[in-house]
N, C-alpha and C positions, 0 to 999 in steps of 0.2 A: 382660330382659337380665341374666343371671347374672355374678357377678364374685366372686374371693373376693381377700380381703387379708390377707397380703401378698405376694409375691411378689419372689425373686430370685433371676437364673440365672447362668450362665457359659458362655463357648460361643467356638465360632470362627464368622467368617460364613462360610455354603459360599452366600449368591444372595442379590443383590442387584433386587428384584424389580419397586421405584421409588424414585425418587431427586428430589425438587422443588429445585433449585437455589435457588431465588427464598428458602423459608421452610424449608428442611434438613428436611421432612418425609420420613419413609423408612420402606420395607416392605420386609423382609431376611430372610433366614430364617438361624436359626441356630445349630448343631450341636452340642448339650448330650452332650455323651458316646452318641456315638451316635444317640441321637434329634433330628427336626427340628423347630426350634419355628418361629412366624410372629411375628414381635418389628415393631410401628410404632410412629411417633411422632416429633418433632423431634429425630434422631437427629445429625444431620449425615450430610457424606459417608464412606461408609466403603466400604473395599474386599475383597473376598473375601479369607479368612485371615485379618484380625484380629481381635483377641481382643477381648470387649466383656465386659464382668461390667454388670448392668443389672437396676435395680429398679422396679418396678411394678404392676402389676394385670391377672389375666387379664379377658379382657372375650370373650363369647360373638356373635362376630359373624352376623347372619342369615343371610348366604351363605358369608361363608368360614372360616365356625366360630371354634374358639379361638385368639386373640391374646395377646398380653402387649402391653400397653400402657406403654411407657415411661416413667416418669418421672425416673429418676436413671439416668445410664448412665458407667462407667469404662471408656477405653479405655486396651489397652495396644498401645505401637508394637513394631513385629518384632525381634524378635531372633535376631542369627548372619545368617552370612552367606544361610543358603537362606530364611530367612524375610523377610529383606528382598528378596532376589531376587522370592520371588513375590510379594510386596505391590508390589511397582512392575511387575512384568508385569503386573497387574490391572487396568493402564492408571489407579488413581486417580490419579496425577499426572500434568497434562498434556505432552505431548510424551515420553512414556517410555514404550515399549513393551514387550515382552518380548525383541527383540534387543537395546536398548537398555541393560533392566535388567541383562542377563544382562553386556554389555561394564562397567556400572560397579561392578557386584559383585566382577568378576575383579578389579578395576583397587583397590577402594577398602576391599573385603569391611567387615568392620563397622564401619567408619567412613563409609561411602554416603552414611546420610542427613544425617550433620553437613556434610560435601562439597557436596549439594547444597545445603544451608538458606547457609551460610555460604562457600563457596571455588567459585562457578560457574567462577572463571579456570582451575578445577583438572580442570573436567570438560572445558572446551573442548578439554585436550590430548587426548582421544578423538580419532580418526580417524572423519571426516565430522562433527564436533560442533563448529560454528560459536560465538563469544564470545556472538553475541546469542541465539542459542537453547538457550544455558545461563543466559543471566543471564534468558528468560523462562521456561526451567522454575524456575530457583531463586527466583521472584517466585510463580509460581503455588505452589510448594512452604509459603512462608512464610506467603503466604495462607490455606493449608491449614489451615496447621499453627496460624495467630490462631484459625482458627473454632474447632480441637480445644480449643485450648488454654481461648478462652472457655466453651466447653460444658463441659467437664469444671470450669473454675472455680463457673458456673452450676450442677451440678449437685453439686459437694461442698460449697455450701450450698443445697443444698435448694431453689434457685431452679428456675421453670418451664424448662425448654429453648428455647421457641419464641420467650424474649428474646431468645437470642444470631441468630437474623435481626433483630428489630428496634433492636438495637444496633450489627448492622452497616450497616444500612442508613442508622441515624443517623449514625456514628462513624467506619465504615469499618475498615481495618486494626488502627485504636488504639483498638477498641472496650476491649477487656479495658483498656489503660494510664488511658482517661478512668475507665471503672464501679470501679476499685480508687483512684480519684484521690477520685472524687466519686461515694459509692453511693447518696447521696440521690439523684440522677437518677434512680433507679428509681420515686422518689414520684409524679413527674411523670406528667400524663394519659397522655401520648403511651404510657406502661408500664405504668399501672397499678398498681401492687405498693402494697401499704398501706406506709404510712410505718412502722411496727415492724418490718415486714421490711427496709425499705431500712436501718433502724435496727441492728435486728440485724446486719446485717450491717457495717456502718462500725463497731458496735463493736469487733466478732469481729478487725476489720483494722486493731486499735489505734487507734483515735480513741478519744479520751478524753471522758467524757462532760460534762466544761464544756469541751471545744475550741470555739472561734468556728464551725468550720466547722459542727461540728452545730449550734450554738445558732441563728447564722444559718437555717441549711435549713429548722427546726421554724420560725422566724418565717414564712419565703418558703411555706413548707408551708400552713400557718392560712389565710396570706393566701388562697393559691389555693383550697385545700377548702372557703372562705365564700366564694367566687364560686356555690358549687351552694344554697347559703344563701341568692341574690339579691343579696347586699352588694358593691357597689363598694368599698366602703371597711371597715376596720373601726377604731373608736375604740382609740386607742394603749393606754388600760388593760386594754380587752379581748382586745384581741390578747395583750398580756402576760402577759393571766390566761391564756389558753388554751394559749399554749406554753409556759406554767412547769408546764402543767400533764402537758402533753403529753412534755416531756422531763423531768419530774419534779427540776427545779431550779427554785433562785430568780428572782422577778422581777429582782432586782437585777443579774444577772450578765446578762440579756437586752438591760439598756436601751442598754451600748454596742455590744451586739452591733446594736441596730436603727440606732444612729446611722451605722455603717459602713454598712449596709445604703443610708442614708437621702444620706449624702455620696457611695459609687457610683453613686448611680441606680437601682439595685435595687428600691428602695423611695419612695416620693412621701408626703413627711407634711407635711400644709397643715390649716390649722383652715378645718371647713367645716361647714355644717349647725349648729351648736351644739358640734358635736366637736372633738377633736383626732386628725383621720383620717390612717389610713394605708393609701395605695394600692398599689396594684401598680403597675409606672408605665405600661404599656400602658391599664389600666383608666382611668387617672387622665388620658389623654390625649384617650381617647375622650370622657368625660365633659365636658371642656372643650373637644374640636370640636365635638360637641351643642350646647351654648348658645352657642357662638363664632355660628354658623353659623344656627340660630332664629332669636337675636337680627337678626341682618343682614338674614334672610330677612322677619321679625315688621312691619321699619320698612319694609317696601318697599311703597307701594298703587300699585295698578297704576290707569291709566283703565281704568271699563270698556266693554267695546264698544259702539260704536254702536246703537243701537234695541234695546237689551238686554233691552229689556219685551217687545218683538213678539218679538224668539228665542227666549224665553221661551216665549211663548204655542203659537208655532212646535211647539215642540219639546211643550209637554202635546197639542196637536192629532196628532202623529205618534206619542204613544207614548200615548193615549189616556187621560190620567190627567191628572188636575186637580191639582194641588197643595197639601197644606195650608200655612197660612202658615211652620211649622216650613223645613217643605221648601222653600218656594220663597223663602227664607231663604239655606238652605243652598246652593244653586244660585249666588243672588245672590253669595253671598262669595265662593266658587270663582271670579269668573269677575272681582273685585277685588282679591282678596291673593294673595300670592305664596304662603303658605303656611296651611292651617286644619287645623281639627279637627272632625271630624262625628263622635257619639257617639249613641249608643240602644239600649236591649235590643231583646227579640226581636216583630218585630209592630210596630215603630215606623216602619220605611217608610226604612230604611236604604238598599236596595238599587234602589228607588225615585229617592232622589237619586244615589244613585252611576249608574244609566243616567242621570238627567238632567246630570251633571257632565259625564259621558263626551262627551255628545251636546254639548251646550254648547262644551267644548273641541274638537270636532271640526268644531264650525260656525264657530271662530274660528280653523281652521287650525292647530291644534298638535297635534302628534304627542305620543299619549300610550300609557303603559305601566303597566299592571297591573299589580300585585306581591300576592304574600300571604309572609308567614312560613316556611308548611310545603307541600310538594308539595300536600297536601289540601286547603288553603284556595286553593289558589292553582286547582284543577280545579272548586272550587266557586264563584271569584269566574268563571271564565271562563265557567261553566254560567247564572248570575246573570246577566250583563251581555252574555253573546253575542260575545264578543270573548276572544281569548288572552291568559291570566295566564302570569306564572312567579313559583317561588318567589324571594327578592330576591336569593340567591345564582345564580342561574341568572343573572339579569336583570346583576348585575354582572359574571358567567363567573369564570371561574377561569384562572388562566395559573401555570406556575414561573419562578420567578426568579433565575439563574442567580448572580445576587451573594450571593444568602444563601441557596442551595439552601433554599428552601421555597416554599408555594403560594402566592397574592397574587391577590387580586380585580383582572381586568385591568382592570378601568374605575375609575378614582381620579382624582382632581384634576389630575394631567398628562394622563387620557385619559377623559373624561367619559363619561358616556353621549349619547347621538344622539336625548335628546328634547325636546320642551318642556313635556313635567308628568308625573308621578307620583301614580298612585291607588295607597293602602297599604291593604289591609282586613286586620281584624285586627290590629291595631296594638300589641292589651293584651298579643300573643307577643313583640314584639320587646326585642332585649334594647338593652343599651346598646352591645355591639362591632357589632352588625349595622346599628344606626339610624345609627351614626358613617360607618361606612361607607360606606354608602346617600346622608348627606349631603354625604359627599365628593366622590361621584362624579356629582353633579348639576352640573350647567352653572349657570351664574351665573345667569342669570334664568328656570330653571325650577320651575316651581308643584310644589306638594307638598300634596297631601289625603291627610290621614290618617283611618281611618275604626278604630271600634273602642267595644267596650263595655266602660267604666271600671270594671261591676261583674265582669268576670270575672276568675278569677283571676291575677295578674300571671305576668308570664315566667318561665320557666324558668332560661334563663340571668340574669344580674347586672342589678342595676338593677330601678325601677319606672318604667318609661318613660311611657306612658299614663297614669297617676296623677300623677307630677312636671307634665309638659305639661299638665295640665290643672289641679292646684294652684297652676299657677308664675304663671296669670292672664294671663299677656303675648301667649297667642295666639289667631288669631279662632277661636271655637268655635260650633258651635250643637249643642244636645243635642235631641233630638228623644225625646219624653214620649209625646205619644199612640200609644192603643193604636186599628191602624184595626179597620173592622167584621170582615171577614173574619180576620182573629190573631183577635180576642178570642173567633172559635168557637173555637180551638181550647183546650183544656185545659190542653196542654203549655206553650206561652205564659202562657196567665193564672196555671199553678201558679207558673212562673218569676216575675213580677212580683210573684203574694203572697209570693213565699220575699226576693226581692230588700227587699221592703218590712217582712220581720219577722213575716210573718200566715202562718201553716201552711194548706197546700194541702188539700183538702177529701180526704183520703185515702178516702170510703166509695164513690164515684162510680167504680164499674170498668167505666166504658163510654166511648168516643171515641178520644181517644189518648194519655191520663194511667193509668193504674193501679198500683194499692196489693194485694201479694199477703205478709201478714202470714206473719210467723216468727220463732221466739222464740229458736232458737239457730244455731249456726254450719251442721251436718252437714245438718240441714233447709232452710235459705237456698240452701247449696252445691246440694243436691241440687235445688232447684228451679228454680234459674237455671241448670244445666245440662239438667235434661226441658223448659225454655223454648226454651231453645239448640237441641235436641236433633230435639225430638220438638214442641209445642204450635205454637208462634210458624211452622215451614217448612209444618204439615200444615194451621191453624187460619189463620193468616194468609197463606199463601204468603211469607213473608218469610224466606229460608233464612238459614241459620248463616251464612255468608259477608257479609250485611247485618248482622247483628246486632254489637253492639260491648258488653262486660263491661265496667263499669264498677267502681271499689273505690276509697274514700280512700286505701286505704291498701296494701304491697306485703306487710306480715305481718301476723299473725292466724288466726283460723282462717276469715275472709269477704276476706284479703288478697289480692292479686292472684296470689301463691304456690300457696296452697293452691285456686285457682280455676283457674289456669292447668292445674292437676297435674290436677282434675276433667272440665277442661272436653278438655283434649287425649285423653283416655282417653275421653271418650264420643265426641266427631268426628271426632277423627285416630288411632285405636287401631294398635296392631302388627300387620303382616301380613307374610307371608315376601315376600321379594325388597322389601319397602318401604325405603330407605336409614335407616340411623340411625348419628346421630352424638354418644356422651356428650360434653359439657362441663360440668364442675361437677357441681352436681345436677339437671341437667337434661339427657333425652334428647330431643336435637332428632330428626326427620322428615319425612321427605318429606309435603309436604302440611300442615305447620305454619305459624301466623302468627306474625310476629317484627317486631319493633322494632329499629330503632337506635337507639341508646343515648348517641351522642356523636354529634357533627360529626368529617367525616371526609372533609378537603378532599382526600386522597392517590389514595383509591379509585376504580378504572376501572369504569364501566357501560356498557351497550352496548343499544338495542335490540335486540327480537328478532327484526326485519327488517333490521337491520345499517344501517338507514339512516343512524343518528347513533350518537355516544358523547359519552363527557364524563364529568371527573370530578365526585366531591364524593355523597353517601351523608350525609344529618344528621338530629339527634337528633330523633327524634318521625317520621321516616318508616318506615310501615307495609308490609311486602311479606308475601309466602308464599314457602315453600321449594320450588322448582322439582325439585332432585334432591341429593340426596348421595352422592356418590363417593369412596370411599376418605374423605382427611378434609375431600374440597371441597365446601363447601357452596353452591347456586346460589340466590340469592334473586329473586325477581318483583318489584320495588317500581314497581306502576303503570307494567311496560313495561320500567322499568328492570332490564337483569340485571345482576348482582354476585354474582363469585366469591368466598366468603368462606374466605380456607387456616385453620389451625388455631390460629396468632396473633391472629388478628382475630378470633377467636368472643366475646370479652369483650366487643364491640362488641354485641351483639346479646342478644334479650329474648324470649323466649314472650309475644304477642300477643294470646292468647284472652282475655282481662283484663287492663284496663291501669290506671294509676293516672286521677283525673280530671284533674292535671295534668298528663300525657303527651298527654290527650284534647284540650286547647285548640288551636283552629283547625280543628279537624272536625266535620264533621257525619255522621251516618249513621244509615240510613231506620229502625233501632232499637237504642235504649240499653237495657240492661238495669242496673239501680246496686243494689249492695248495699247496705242501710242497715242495718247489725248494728254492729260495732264499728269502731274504732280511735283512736288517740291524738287527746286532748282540741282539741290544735292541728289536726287535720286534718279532724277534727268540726264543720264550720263553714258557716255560711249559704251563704258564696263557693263551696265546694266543692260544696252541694247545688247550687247556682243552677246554676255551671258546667254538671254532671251533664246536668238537665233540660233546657239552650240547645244541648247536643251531639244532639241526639233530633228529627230529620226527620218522620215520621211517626207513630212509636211509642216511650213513654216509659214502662218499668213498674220501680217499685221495689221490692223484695224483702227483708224484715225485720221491725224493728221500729218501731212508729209513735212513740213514745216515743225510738228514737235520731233522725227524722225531724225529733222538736217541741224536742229539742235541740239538734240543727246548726239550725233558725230562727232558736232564741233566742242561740247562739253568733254573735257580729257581730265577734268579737275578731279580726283581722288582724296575723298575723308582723310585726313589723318589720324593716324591711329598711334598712340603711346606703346612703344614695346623697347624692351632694351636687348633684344633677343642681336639682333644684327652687331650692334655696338660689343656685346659680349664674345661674339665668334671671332669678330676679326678682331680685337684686342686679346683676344685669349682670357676672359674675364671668367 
């Protein structure tokens, strides 16, 4: 796809060819001194005859050739009386037609459009022109004229266009009056923008660089961007150091900034763990209904059923498996406490107790519900146990809330869920918003089993959940150690326990379902896990590209998930005419690509593709394919789920063909391919290798070098992560 830069034209619009209300995405054509050009992009509404000057980039589309691609665009409004006349015959303003325009022109000639925005009592005195459908064109008029006005501020600094929908959609009419009030909101997820830009920008509009307002933001700022750090909390020095650093001032002039922060409620600072933490206060609420609610759950033993030995037995006779004492252990507990904890790598007979809990609790009459983390685990618990999983946001639903216009899991403590126990698999995913959650919206005396391997690597999101719960000592656990006969055939398994235990996997043995395919640099790696991809693994094994899953520590590099994805899309998904493609950033999405989500995204509409169901909610770590792209709508597949992605919400979303190992937690699939070349010393780590190999169904080959291999072994060092969660359980906090 050919582009050159820079790019900038001036023009009238002579057609207006699409127009997306929802996201101001727009395909226009428009009339450079005679010549016609094709101008798209988050444009807003605009109407034939006005005048646009507009900066950007041509971009060479497959079918409908060369574009300019907008990204800064100035509009000018009409001027004199006949250019305002046809700008409002063009129908852009609702209820103003061309007999219309042509009566308020006679009547008001270059003053029209101040009449409309401001004096609709002046228009009513037209003949047939009612008070109230002047005062709803002069509303649709002002509305208009918020979006112009924000886009044009948007784009004389240099900001994306495709905000000003998502600032309307936050802010409504006083989008522009909130983002000139407060431009750090641009930092915030929901937008995205790096904080120097939102920075940049509050300076540009006179905020002084020790104002409170910015010192605060950079505080609230840290806080939030070490959520993707895992940290619930962070210790009040290091926070200081990071935003003194961040805004390039002193600690000193921050500390009353964080007290305001800490006397509004902004901010939660409680000495916890050893620290003197400071939370977010939503983080810091979750964190203390977690152990509120453990703790309550921890003291409660139930009797257990009747003749418990023979339903026991019962249930090994019907599902033909004897139980080792681990396991029939674990069964036992399940069926006495109100809440536990079952743990074990891979080959240890996990899935084994979770069908015998299942059965258990359905022979004592409670209605129980499956949950996993991610759509994936949650298709593999159901595939496991023969019964319906959902991911736990499914299981809780989603509803809007009409008092505080946003989304809200509708099952919460005034409306519970409808069961009597919860199985969790996968546990080591969950974060600390999701498990708070989850424990809210349980009924006072239903059972809770959590299932999960403590060596993998922890969540994604905030918190060490699975790690604290099981350091904190308070709750019933059984860890399940043995390895049964059948795992210990396999390779892939016993690599996993020697990497887990510190002993390097027998890398020479390239037969079963482990292998070692040596490489010494990046170009050679790339290029072989791509002819694996490709050509070897679908012709040699039957196991096409579509099963196969890229694995990388790391997302740069030259074996990063970047320069893998950029390989891997060019040999399976290459360009072909009439195939859709859609640039963002530096990436050319495609029909036929795999893509990530990248965040939680409770707003988003999915729909089967037999229309049977919908439902919101699209989150982070759910895998799809790109069904088609249209103009700039992108359609993704996620496992059934479709979702229209417009051209504001591509941020959301990732190239697929390589993922990081920590995007990969909670999946399996029938073969992993892992780079073992490079990346940063921190991501080089046992946990990451172990992860890697416990993701690999049938087929496990690493690709590298054996020396970065017998380093992530001997690497045991683990991030630290700020949580107060552990500290709370076992003090009773």
């Amino acid at each position: 796809m050919a582009e050159q830069y820079p790019a900038a034209l001036e023009g009238a619009v002579s057609a207006v060819v699409f127009y997306n209300e929802e996201n101001g995405y727009a395909i226009l054509r428009l009339d450079v001194k005679g010549e016609e050009v094709t101008v798209v992009g988050s444009i807003g509404e605009v109407a034939i005859g006005e005048s646009l000057s507009i900066q950007g980039r041509w971009v060479q589309h497959p079918v409908y050739g060369s574009q300019l691609r907008a990204e800064i665009v100035e509009r000018r409004l009409p001027q004199g009386a006949e250019e305002i006349r046809q700008y409002l015959a063009s129908g852009i303003v609702k209820g103003i037609g061309k007999r219309t325009a042509r009566m308020l022109v006679e009547r008001f000639g270059e003053d029209t459009l101040r009449v409309i925005e401001e004096c609709p009592e002046q228009m009513a005195e037209l003949k047939g022109m009612s008070l109230r459908r002047a005062k709803q064109i002069s509303e649709d008029f002002r509305r208009q004229m918020g979006t112009r006005l924000l886009m044009e501020f948007l784009s004389a600094h240099k900001l994306p266009l495709e905000l000003a929908s998502q600032l309307r959609r936050a802010y409504g009419d006083v989008a522009l009056e909130v983002l000139k009030a407060n431009p750090y909101l641009l930092a915030e997820e929901e937008f995205g923008i790096a904080f120097s830009q939102a920075d940049e920008l509050a300076l540009s509009l006179g905020v002084e660089k020790e104002d409170p307002q910015r010192l605060e933001a950079g505080l609230l700022f840290e806080l939030a961007h070490n959520l993707n750090n895992g940290h619930t909390f962070l210790p009040r020095r290091k926070l200081l150091e990071a935003s003194s650093a961040l805004l390039n001032v002193s600690g000193e002039l921050l500390e009353p900034c964080l007290e305001a922060l800490g006397n509004r409620g902004d901010a939660m600072c409680e000495a916890i763990a050893g620290e003197d933490g400071v939370y977010l206060p939503a983080l810091y609420e979750a964190e203390c209904d977690i152990a509120r609610r453990i703790e309550e759950m921890c003291t409660c033993e139930l009797s257990s059923p009747e003749g418990l030995d023979e339903l026991i037995e019962r249930i090994q006779r019907e599902q033909q498996i004897t139980y080792a004492p681990q396991q029939r252990q674990a069964v036992e507990l399940a069926a006495q406490r109100q809440v536990m904890l079952l743990t074990g790598g891979p080959g240890t007979g996990k899935t084994t107790c979770l069908r015998g809990v299942l059965a258990l609790f359905d022979a004592i009459g409670l209605k129980t519900a499956l949950a996993a983390p991610t759509g994936r685990a949650a298709k593999r618990l159901s595939e496991l146990c023969g019964m319906e999983a959902s991911t736990i946001h499914r299981l809780l639903e989603i509803s809007f809330d009409p008092h505080t216009d946003r989304l809200v899991f509708t099952h919460d403590a005034d409306e519970p869920l409808a069961v009597d126990a919860v199985i969790v698999d996968e546990t080591s995913m969950l974060d600390v918003p999701l498990m708070a959650a989850l424990l809210n919206a349980l009924p006072g005396a239903c059972r809770l089993v959590l299932v999960g391997d403590p060596d993998q690597l922890p969540s994604v999101g905030p918190g060490s959940l699975l790690s604290d719960l099981l350091r904190s000592q308070i709750l019933p656990s059984v860890r399940l150690t043995e390895i049964f006969r059948q795992a210990a055939q396999s390779a892939i398994v016993c690599s996993a326990h020697l990497v887990n235990c510190g002993r390097m996997p027998d890398l020479s043995k390239n037969d079963g379902d482990f292998f070692f395919l040596p490489r010494r640099d990046s170009s050679s790696t790339v290029e072989t896990i791509v002819d694996l991809c490709r050509r070897r693994l679908p012709e040699r094994m039957g196991i096409p590209a579509s099963q196969i899953q890229v694995l990388s520590p790391t997302r740069r590099r030259g074996t990063g998930t970047k320069a893998l994805n950029q390989a891997l899309q060019a040999a399976l998904n290459p360009p072909l005419k009439g195939k859709g493609e859609r640039r963002f950033g530096d990436w050319i999405y495609r029909t036929g690509d795999r893509v990530m989500q990248v965040r939680n995204n409770y707003d988003i509409l999915w729909r089967e593709e037999t229309g049977a169901q919908s439902g919101m909610g699209i989150f982070n770590g759910d895998i799809g394919d790109i069904r088609s792209i249209e103009g700039d709508t992108i359609t993704v597949d996620f496992d059934g789920k479709i979702v229209e992605y417009s051209p504001d919400m591509l941020g959301e979303l990732e190239p697929a063909f390589a993922i990081t190992v920590h995007k990969a937690q909670g999946s399996e699939y029938r073969a992993v391919i892992f780079a073992a070349l490079d990346g940063a010393p921190m991501l080089m780590s046992r946990g990451v290798l172990y992860t890697a190999i416990t993701r690999a169904k049938e087929l496990f080959i690493a690709v590298g070098d054996a020396q970065t291999v017998a380093r992530m072994v001997a690497n045991d060092r683990q991030t630290k992560r700020y949580s107060g969660l552990r500290a709370r359980l076992a003090e009773g906090i």
